[in-house]
C-alpha positions in Angstrom: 11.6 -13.7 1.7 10.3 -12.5 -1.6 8.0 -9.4 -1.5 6.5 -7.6 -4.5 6.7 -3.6 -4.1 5.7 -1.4 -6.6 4.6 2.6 -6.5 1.7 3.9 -8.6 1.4 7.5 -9.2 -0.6 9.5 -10.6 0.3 12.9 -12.7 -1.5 14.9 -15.3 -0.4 12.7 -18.0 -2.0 9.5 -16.5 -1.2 6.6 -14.0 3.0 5.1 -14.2 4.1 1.8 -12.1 7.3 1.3 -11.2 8.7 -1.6 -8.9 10.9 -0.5 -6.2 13.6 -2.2 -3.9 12.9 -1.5 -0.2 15.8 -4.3 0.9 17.6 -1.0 2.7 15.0 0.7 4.4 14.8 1.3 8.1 11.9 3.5 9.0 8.1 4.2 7.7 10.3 8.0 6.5 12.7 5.6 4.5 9.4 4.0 2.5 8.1 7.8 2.1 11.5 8.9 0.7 11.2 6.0 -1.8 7.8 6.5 -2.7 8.3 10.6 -3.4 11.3 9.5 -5.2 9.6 7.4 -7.3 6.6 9.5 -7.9 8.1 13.1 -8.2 5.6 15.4 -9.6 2.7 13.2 -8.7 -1.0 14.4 -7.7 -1.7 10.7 -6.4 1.2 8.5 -5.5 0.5 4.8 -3.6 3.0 2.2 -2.8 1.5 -1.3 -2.7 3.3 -4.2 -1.2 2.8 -7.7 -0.3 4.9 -10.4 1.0 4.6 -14.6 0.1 1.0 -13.9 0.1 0.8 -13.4 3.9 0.2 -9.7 4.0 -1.0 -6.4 1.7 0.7 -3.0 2.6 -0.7 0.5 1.4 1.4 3.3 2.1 0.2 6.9 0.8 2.1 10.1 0.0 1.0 12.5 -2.1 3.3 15.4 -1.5 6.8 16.2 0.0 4.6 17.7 3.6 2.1 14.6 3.6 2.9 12.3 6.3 2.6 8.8 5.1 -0.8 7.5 5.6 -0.4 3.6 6.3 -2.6 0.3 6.1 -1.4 -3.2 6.8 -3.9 -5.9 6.2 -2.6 -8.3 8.9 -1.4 -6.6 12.2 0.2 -10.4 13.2 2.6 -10.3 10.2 4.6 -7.3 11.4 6.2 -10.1 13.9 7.5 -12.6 11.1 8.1 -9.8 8.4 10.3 -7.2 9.1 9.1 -5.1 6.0 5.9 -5.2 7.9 7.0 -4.4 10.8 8.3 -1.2 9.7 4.8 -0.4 7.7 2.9 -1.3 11.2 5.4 0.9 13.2 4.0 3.8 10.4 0.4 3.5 11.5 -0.3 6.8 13.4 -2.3 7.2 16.8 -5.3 8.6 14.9 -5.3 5.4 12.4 -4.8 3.3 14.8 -8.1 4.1 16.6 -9.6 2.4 13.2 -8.4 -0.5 14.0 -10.3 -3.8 13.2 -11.5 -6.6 14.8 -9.9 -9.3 12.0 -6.3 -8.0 12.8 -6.1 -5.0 10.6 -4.0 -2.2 11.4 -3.8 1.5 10.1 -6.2 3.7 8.0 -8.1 1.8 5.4 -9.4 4.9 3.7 -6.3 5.2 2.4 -7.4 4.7 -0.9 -10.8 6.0 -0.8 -10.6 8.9 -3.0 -9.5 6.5 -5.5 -12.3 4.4 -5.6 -12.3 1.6 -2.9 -13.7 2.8 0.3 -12.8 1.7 4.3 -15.7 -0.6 3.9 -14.5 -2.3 0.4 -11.0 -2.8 1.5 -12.2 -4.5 4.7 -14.8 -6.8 3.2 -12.3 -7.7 0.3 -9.6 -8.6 2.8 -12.4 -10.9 4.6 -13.0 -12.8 1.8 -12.4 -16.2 1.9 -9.4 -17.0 -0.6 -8.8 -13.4 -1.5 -4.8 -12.8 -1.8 -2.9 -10.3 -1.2 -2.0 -9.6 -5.1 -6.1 -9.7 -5.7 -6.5 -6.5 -3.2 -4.0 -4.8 -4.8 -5.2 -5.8 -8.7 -9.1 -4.8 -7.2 -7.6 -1.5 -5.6 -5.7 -0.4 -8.5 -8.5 -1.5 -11.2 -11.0 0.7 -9.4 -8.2 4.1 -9.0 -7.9 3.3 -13.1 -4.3 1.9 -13.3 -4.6 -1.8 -13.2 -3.0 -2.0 -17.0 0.0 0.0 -15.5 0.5 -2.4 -12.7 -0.4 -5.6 -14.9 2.5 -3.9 -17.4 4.9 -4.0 -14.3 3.7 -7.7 -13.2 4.6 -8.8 -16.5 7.8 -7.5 -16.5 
């Protein structure tokens, strides 16, 4: 099944993309290790992913101590997507209290401080015909690296 993952980060010198390989990871602490990996040094550091346009996954870590903070756009697609499965087994009790009535799981002020609100994220994935890949491109536009990811896309 073909999934797109990629980690932006943010560092004093501006935004980077990189697309990373998560075929070997186990746990939500496997995806953190990747994503600190990726993003050493990083103020800001976000991994997006999305699978054959069923689902969008937002994982944060912004420092070795940070806890990955998790959001999964469709609860229902951690039962035929294993990658899922393990982003919707990272959703903390305290997220989980926000969940949503349209089948969202985790805490969707994950990117908040970047630019798109709890609110925006919900809405956007309620629009009709809105893809996974168009959250991530309207997420990443607003936190000010959408040329990094479209770079990485293009690859």
């Amino acid at each position: 099944m073909p999934y797109f993952a990629a980690v932006l980060a943010r560092t004093a010198a501006g935004w980077s993309a990189h697309e990373v390989d998560l075929d070997e990871v186990e746990t939500i602490d496997d995806i953190a290790e990747v994503v600190r990996d990726t993003a050493d040094g990083a103020t800001a550091s976000v991994l997006f992913v999305e699978e054959d346009d069923e689902y969008v996954g937002i994982v944060r870590v912004d420092s070795e101590d940070d806890e990955p903070r998790v959001f999964l756009s469709h609860a229902s697609s951690a039962v035929e997507y294993d990658l899922a499965g393990i982003l919707a087994d990272g959703v903390t009790e305290e997220d989980s209290d926000d969940e949503d009535e349209d089948d969202q799981l985790g805490d969707a002020a994950v990117v908040a401080d970047l630019g798109t609100s709890a609110r925006e994220l919900l809405a956007l994935l309620r629009q009709e015909g809105t893809l996974p890949s168009d959250v991530i491109t309207t997420v990443c536009e607003k936190a000010g690296c959408l040329n990094e990811l479209e770079a990485l896309r293009a690859l």
